[in-house]
TORZA-527808 format. One record per residue (C-alpha): residue in three letters; x, y, z. Coordinates in steps of 0.1 Angstrom, whole numbers, always signed. Layout:
BEGIN
SITE   rest       x       y       z
SITE    ALA       X       Y       Z
...
***
This chain:
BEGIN
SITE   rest       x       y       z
SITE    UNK    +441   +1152    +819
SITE    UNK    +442   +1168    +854
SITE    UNK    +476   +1189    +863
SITE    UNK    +510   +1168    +864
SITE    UNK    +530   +1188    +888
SITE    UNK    +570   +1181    +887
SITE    UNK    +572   +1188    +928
SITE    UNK    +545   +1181    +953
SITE    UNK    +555   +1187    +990
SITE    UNK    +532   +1169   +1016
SITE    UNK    +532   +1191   +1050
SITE    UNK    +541   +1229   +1053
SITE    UNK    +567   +1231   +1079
SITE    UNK    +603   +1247   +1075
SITE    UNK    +614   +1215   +1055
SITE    UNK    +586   +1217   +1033
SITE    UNK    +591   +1256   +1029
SITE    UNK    +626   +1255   +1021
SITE    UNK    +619   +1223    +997
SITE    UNK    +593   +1247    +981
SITE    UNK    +616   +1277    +977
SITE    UNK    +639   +1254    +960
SITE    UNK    +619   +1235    +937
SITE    UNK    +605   +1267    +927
SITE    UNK    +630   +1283    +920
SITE    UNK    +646   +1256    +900
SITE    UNK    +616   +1263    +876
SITE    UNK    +596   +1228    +885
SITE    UNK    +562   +1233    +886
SITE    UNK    +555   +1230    +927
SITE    UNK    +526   +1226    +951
SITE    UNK    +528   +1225    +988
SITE    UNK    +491   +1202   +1000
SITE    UNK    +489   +1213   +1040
SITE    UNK    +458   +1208   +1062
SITE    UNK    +467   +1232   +1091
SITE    UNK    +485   +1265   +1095
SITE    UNK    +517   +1270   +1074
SITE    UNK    +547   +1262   +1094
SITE    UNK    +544   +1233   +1115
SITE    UNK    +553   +1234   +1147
SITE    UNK    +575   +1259   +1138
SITE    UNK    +546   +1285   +1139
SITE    UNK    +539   +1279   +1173
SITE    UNK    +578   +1288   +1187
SITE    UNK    +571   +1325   +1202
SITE    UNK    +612   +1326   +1202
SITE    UNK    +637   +1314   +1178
SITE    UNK    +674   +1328   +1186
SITE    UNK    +692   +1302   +1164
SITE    UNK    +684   +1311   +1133
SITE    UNK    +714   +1317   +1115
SITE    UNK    +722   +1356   +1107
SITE    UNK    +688   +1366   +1128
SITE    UNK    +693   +1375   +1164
SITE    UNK    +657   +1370   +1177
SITE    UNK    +626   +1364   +1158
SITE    UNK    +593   +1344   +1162
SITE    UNK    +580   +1312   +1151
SITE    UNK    +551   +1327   +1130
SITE    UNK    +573   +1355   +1116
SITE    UNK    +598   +1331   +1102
SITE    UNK    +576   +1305   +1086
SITE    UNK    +555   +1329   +1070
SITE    UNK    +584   +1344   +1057
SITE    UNK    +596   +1315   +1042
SITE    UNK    +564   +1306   +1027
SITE    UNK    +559   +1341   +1010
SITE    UNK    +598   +1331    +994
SITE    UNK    +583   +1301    +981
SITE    UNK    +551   +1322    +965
SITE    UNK    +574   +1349    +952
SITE    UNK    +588   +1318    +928
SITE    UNK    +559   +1303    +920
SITE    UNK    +550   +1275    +946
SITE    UNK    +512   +1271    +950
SITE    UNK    +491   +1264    +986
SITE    UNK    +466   +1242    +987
SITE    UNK    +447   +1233   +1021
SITE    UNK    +442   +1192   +1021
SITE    UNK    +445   +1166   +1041
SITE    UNK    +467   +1140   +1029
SITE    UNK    +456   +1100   +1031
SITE    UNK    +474   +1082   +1014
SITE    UNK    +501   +1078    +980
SITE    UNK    +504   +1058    +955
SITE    UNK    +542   +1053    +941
SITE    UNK    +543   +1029    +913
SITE    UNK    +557   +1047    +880
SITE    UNK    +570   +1080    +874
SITE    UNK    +538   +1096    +876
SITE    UNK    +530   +1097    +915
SITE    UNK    +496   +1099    +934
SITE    UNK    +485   +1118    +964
SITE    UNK    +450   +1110    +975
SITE    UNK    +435   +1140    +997
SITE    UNK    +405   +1143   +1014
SITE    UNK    +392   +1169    +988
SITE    UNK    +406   +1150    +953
SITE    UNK    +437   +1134    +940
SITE    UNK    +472   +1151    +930
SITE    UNK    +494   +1140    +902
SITE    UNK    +531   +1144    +910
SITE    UNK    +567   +1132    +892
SITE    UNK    +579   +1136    +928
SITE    UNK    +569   +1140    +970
SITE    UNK    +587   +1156    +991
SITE    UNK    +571   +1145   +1026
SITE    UNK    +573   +1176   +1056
SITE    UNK    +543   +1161   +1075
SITE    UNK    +562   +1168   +1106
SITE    UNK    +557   +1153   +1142
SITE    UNK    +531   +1160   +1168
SITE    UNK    +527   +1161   +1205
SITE    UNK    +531   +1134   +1226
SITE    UNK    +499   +1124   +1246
SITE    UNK    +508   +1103   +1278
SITE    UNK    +478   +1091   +1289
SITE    UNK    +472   +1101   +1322
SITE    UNK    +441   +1100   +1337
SITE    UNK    +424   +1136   +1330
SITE    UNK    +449   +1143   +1300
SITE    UNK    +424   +1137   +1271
SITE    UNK    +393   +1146   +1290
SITE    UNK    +407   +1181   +1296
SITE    UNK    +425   +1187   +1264
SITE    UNK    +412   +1222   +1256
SITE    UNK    +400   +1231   +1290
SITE    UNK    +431   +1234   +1312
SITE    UNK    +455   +1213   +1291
SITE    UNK    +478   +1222   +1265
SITE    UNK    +508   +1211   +1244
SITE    UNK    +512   +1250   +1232
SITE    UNK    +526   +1278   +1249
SITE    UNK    +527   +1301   +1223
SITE    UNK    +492   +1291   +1214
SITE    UNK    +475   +1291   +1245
SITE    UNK    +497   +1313   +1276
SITE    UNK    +475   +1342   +1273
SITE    UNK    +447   +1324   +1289
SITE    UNK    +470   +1320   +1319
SITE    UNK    +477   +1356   +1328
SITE    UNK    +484   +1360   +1362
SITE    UNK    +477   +1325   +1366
SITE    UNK    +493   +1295   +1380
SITE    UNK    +503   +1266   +1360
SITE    UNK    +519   +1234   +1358
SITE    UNK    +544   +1221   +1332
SITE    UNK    +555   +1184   +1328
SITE    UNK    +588   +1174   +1307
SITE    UNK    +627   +1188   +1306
SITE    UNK    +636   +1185   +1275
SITE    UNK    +649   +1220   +1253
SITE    UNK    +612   +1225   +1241
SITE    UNK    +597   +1220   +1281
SITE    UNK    +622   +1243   +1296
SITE    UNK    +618   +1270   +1266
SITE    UNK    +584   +1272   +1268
SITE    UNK    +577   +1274   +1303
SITE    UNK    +602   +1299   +1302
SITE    UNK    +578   +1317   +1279
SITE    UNK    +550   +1311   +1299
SITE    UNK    +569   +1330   +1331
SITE    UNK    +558   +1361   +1307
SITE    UNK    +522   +1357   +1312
SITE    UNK    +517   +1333   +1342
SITE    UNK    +520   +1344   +1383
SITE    UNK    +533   +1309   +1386
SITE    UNK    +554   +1286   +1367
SITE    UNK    +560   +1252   +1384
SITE    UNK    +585   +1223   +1363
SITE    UNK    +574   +1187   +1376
SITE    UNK    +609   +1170   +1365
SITE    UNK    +619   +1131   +1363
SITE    UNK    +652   +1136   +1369
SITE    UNK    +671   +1142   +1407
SITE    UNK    +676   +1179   +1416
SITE    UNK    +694   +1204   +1387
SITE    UNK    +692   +1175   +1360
SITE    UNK    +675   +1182   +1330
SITE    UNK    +675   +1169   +1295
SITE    UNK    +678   +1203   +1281
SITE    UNK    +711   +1220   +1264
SITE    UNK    +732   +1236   +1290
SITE    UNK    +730   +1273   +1277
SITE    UNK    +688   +1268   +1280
SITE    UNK    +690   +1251   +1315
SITE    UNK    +715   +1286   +1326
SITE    UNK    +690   +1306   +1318
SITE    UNK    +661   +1285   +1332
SITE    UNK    +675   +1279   +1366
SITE    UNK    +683   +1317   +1371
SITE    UNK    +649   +1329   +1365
SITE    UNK    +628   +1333   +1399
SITE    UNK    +591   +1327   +1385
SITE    UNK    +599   +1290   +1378
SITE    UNK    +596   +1260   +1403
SITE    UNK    +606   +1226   +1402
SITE    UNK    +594   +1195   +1416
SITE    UNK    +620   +1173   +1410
SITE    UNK    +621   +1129   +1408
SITE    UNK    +587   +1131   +1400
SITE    UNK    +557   +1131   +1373
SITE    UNK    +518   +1135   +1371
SITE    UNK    +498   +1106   +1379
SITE    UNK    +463   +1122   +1374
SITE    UNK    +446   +1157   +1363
SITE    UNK    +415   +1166   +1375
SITE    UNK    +389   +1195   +1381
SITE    UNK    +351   +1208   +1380
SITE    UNK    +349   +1210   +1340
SITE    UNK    +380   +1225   +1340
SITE    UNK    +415   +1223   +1354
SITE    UNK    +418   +1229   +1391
SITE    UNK    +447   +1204   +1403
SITE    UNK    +472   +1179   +1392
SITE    UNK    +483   +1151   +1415
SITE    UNK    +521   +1149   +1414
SITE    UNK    +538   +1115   +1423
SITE    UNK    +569   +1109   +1432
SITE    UNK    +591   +1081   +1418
SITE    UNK    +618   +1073   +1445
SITE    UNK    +590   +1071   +1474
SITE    UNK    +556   +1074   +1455
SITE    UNK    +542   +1099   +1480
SITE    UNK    +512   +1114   +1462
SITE    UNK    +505   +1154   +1463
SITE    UNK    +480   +1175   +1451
SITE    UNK    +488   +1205   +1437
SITE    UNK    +464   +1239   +1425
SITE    UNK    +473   +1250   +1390
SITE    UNK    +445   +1268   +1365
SITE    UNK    +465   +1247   +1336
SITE    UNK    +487   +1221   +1325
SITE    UNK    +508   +1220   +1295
SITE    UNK    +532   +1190   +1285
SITE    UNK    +558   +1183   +1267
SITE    UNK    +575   +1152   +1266
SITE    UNK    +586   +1146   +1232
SITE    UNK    +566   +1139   +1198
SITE    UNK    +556   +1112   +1175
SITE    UNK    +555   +1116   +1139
SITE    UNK    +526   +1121   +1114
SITE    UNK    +535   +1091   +1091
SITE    UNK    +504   +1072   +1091
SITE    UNK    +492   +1081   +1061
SITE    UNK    +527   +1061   +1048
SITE    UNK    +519   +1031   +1065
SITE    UNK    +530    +999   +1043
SITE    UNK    +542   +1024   +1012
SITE    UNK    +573   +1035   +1027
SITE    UNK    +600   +1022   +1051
SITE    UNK    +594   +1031   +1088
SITE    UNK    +613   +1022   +1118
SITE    UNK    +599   +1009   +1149
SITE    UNK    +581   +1046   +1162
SITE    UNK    +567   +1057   +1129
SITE    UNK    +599   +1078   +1116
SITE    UNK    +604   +1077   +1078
SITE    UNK    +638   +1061   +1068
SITE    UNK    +658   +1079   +1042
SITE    UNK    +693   +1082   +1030
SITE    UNK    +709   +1110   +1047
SITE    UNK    +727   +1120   +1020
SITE    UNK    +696   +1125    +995
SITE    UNK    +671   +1124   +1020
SITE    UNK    +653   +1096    +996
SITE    UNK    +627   +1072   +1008
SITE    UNK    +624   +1034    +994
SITE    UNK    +604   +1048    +967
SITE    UNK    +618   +1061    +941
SITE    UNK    +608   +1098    +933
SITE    UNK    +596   +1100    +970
SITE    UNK    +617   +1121    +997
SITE    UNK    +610   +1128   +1033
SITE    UNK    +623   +1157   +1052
SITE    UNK    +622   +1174   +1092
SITE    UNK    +609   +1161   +1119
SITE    UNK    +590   +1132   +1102
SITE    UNK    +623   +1116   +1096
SITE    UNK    +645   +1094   +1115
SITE    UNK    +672   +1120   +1126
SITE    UNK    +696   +1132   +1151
SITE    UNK    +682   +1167   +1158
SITE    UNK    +651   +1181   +1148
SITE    UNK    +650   +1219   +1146
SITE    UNK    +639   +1245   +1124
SITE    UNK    +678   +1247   +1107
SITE    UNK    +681   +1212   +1101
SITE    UNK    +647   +1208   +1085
SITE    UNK    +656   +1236   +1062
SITE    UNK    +688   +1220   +1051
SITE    UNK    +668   +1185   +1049
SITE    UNK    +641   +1203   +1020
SITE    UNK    +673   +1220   +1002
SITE    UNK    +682   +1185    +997
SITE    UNK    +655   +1169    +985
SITE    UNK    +642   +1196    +961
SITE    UNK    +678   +1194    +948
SITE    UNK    +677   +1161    +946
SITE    UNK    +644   +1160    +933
SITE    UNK    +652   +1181    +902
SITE    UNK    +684   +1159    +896
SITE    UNK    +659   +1123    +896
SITE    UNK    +633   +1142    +876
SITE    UNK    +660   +1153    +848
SITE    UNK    +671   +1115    +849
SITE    UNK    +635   +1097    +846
SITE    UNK    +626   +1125    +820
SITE    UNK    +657   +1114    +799
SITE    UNK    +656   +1077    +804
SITE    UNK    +620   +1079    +792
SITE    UNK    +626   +1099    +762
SITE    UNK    +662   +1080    +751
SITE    UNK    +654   +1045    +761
SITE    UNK    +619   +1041    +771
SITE    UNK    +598   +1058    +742
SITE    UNK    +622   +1050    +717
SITE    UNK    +604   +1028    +685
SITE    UNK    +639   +1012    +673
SITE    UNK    +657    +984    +700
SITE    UNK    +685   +1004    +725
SITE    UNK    +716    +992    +737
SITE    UNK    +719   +1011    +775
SITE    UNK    +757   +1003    +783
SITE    UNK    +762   +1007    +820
SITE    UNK    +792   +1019    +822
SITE    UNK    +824   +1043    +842
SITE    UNK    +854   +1063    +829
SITE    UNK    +871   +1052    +860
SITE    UNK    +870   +1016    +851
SITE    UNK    +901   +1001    +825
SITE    UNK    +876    +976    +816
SITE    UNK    +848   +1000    +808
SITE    UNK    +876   +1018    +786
SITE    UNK    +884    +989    +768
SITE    UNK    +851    +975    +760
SITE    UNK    +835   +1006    +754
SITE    UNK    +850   +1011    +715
SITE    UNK    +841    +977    +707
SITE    UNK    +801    +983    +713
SITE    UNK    +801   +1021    +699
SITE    UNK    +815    +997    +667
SITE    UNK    +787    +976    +670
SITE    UNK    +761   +1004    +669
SITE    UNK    +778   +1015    +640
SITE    UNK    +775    +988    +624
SITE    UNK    +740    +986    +632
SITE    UNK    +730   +1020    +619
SITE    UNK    +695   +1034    +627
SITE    UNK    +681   +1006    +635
SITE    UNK    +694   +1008    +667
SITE    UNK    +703   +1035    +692
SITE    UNK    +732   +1034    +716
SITE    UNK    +726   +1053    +754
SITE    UNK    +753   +1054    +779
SITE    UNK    +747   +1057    +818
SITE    UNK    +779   +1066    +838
SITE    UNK    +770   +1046    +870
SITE    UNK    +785   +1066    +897
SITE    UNK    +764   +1098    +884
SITE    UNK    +734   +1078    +884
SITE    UNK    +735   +1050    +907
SITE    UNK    +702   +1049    +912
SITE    UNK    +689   +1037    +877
SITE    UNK    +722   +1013    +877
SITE    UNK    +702    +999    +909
SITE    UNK    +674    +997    +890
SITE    UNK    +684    +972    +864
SITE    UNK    +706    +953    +891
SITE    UNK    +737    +965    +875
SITE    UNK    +763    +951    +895
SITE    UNK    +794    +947    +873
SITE    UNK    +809    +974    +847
SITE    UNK    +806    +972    +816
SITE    UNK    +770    +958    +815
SITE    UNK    +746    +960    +783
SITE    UNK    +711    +961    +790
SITE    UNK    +688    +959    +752
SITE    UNK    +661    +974    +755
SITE    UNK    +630    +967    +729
SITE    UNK    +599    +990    +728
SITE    UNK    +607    +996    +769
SITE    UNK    +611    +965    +774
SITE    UNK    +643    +946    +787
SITE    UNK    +648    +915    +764
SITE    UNK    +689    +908    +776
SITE    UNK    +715    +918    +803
SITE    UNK    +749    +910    +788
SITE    UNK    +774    +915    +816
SITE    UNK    +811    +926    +812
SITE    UNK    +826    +889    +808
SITE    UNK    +805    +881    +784
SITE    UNK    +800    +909    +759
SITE    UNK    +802    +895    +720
SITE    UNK    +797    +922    +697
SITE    UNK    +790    +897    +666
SITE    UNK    +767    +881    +686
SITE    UNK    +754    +913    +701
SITE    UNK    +746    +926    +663
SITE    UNK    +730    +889    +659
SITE    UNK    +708    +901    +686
SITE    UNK    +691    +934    +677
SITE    UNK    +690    +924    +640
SITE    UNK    +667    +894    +651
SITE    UNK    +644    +919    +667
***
């Protein structure tokens, strides 16, 4: 039988990483599947000044750093290209390109990718003028000119960067003069440094060249006057879209292709199945937040893998009928009740076995079984449910009828 891990973590980015460095650490058996370079887009950031505790440090630096953390506690790397997952049962199923992974729980950190526009010349010269990396690609521009579309944090920061290599750094911005999208403390610092222009209420209509990049014509919205302006390269950066299609009719979406989770578990609609980062519908997306989201989930992981492990072994597995009483010490009725079946169990002996779930610790098996009044009796017979007996109508002389008839 091929390898049953207890964590498997879909994408390497900071989420994943810190997810990783969690499970692992926990002692759950862990194995991050990514098809690119470690980190996400993370790894491309030449400058990250808000990580907590660390003044200044890179993209590349930090990520790798938190992947060796994961490797110094056991997480394993494995390059693949995931396409699909199956969910049913505790036992999980990642389908790669290169084979299949068996997994109790996913942690999906697949991340989210640049947006492509679509304008005319975009894909054509993807590679040969036009970027969506700085960090990747501003060495090619050295003493250069080039063009930057977008306004957001991530378009100001990196043409910022690119003012380190580049003669010329020109903004082409949507907005009316000295209105960007960007945090205020990155906007100060972008409008006081003298290699960057702007080209304001306007946007890129068309990219063009001889093979490669040469000129961009720049349109502008309030009068559409069309110019064309020289620039060796172009590089945009106007936003992402996640890399969820591989979850396409498995887990819950919403309308652009961001996995839905609880934000306070970070669980999909699966159970066993949690998404972290930028993949998931979220306020902000940065390198901290995607680190706190895989803490989660690799917490919570190890608490629903403890759970499933025990239900299986107490209830599921279990040759002689069990009486799972759904139950809460906060709840008078619960209280009352509660002597009454531990008196039918005893009077039943060994032949049958008596499990109680508190169901504000574990909600989410209470869920399971529709569980939506306290105290509720579910018998179970060789893992099978064969009666629900809910709090008003709990009979212990018939209840003893019950399993003896089994």
């Amino acid at each position: 039988m091929s390898k049953v891990y207890d964590v498997a973590i879909v994408g390497g980015g900071p989420g994943g990483l810190t997810a990783a460095l969690y499970a692992s650490r926990s002692k759950l058996s862990t194995v991050v599947l990514e098809k690119g370079q470690v980190g996400g887009q993370a790894a491309t950031t030449e400058e990250i000044e808000n990580w907590p505790g660390t003044i200044h440090t890179t993209g590349p630096a930090l990520t790798a750093a938190m992947a060796e953390h994961a490797k110094k506690f056991g997480a394993e790397f494995v390059r693949e290209d995931v396409v699909g997952i199956e969910t049913e049962g505790f036992v999980k199923t990642i389908k790669g390109r290169k084979g299949e992974y068996k997994t109790k729980s996913i942690i999906i950190s697949t991340g989210a990718e640049p947006r492509v526009l679509g304008i005319p010349g975009e894909r054509e010269f993807r590679g040969k003028g036009v970027s969506y990396c700085a960090t990747c690609d501003a060495d090619f521009y050295e003493e250069l000119d080039v063009v930057v579309l977008g306004n957001g944090d991530a378009a100001i920061e990196e043409a910022m960067y690119l003012t380190k290599f580049a003669e010329t750094v020109t903004i082409v911005v949507i907005h009316e003069e000295g209105k960007v999208d960007a945090t205020p403390v990155v906007a100060e610092r972008a409008f006081k440094n003298d290699k960057l222009k702007w080209i304001w209420n306007s946007t890129i209509s068309e990219i063009g060249g001889d093979g490669i990049v040469e000129w961009v014509k720049v349109k502008n919205i309030n009068t559409g006057e069309v110019n064309d302006v020289a620039t060796n390269g172009v590089f945009v950066f106007v936003g992402t879209v996640p890399r969820t299609q591989a979850f396409e009719g498995v887990l819950e979406m919403d309308q652009r292709g961001y996995l839905m989770v609880d934000p306070q578990t970070m669980a999909s609609n699966k159970d066993g199945v949690f998404a972290v980062g930028d993949c998931r519908q979220k306020y902000l997306r940065q390198v901290v937040t995607a680190a706190g989201d895989g803490a989660t989930a690799a917490t919570v992981a190890e608490k629903y893998i403890h759970e499933e492990e025990n239900f299986l072994e107490d209830v599921i597995e279990v040759d002689v009928p069990v009486l799972v009483a759904f139950w809460s010490p906060a709840s008078e009725a619960s209280m009352a009740a509660m002597p009454k079946i531990e008196g039918a169990v005893e009077e039943l002996g060994d032949s049958v076995k008596l499990v109680k779930i508190d169901t504000y610790r574990n909600q989410r098996i209470s869920n399971r079984y529709n569980i939506t009044n306290i105290p509720t009796i579910v018998l179970f017979n060789k893992g099978k449910v064969v009666e629900t007996i809910n709090s008003e109508a709990i009979d212990t002389a018939a209840l003893v009828a019950k399993v003896k008839s089994l």
